[in-house]
C-alpha positions in Angstrom: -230.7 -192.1 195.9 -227.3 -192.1 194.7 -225.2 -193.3 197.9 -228.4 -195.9 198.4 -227.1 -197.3 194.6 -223.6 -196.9 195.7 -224.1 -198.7 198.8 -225.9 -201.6 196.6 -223.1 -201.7 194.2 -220.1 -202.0 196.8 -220.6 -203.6 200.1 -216.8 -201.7 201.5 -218.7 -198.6 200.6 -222.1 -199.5 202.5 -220.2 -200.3 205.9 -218.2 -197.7 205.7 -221.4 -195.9 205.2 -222.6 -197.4 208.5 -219.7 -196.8 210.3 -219.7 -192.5 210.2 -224.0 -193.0 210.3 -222.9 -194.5 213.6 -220.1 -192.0 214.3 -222.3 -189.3 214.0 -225.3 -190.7 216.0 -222.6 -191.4 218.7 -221.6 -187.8 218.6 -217.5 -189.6 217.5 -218.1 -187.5 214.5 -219.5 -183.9 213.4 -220.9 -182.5 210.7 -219.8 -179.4 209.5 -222.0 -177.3 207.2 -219.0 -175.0 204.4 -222.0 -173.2 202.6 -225.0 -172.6 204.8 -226.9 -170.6 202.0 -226.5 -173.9 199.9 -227.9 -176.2 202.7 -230.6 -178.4 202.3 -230.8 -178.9 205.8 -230.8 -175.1 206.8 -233.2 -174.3 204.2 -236.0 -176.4 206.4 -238.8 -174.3 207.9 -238.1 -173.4 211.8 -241.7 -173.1 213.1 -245.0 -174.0 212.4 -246.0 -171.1 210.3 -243.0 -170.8 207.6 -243.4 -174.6 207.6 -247.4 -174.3 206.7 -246.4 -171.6 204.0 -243.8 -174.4 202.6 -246.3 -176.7 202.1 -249.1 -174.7 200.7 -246.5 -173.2 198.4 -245.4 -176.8 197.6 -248.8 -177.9 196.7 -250.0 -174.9 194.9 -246.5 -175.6 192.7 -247.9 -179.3 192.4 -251.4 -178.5 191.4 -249.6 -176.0 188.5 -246.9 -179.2 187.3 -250.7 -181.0 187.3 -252.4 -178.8 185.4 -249.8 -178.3 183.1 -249.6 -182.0 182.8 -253.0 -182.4 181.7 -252.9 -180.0 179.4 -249.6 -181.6 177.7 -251.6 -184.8 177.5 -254.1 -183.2 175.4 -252.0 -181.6 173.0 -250.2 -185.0 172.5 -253.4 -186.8 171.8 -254.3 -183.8 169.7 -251.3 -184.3 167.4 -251.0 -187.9 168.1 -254.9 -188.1 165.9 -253.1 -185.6 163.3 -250.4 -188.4 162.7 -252.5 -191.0 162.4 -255.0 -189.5 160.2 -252.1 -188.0 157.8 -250.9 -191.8 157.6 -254.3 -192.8 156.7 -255.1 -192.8 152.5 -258.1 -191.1 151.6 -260.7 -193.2 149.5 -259.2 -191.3 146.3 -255.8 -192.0 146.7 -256.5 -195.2 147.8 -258.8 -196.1 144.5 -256.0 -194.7 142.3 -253.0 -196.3 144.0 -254.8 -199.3 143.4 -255.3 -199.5 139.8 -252.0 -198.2 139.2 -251.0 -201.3 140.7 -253.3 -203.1 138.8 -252.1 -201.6 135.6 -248.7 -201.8 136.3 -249.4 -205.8 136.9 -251.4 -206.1 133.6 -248.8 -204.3 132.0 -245.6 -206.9 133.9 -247.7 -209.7 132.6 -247.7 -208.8 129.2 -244.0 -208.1 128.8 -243.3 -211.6 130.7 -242.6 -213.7 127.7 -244.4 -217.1 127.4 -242.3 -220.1 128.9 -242.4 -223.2 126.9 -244.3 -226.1 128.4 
């Protein structure tokens, strides 16, 4: 994914990208693998049966990651409706935050003093 991007970003560095694909395909170039036990390439299943165990191993992994998943999701909705109703007022506070506001109006208007007309 990265060389794709790099390739996108700088055209010198796409044909030059083209140019050892094409050595190699050619057989011009080789490729020499310096740390076989890192290899992705190595690492692929040689026959039929260690490739069938890859794959059920693979989905087994990806039915876990699902599960998982979905499980995630509902804890996040569970705390997501926690922090919503904790944001909410109750009727209580709400009935007493609004008269203090009230009073605390009454009280502005009365320390306002009269302008003359």
């Amino acid at each position: 994914m990265a060389v794709f991007f790099a390739r996108w970003l700088d055209v010198k560095f796409a044909v030059w990208c083209d140019m050892v694909i094409d050595d190699l395909l050619r057989g011009k170039a080789e490729v020499t693998i310096t740390k076989p036990e890192e290899s992705a390439v190595l690492a692929l299943p040689k026959d039929l049966p260690s490739a069938l165990r890859a794959l059920a191993d693979s989905v087994e992994l990806q039915e876990k990651l699902k599960a998982q998943t979905v499980e995630q999701a509902k804890q996040i909705d569970h705390l997501a409706s926690l922090m919503t109703v904790n944001n909410f007022l109750t009727k209580h506070d709400y009935q007493h935050q609004t008269s203090r506001n009230r009073r605390y109006h009454h009280q502005d208007r009365l320390r306002r003093p009269l302008l003359p007309e």
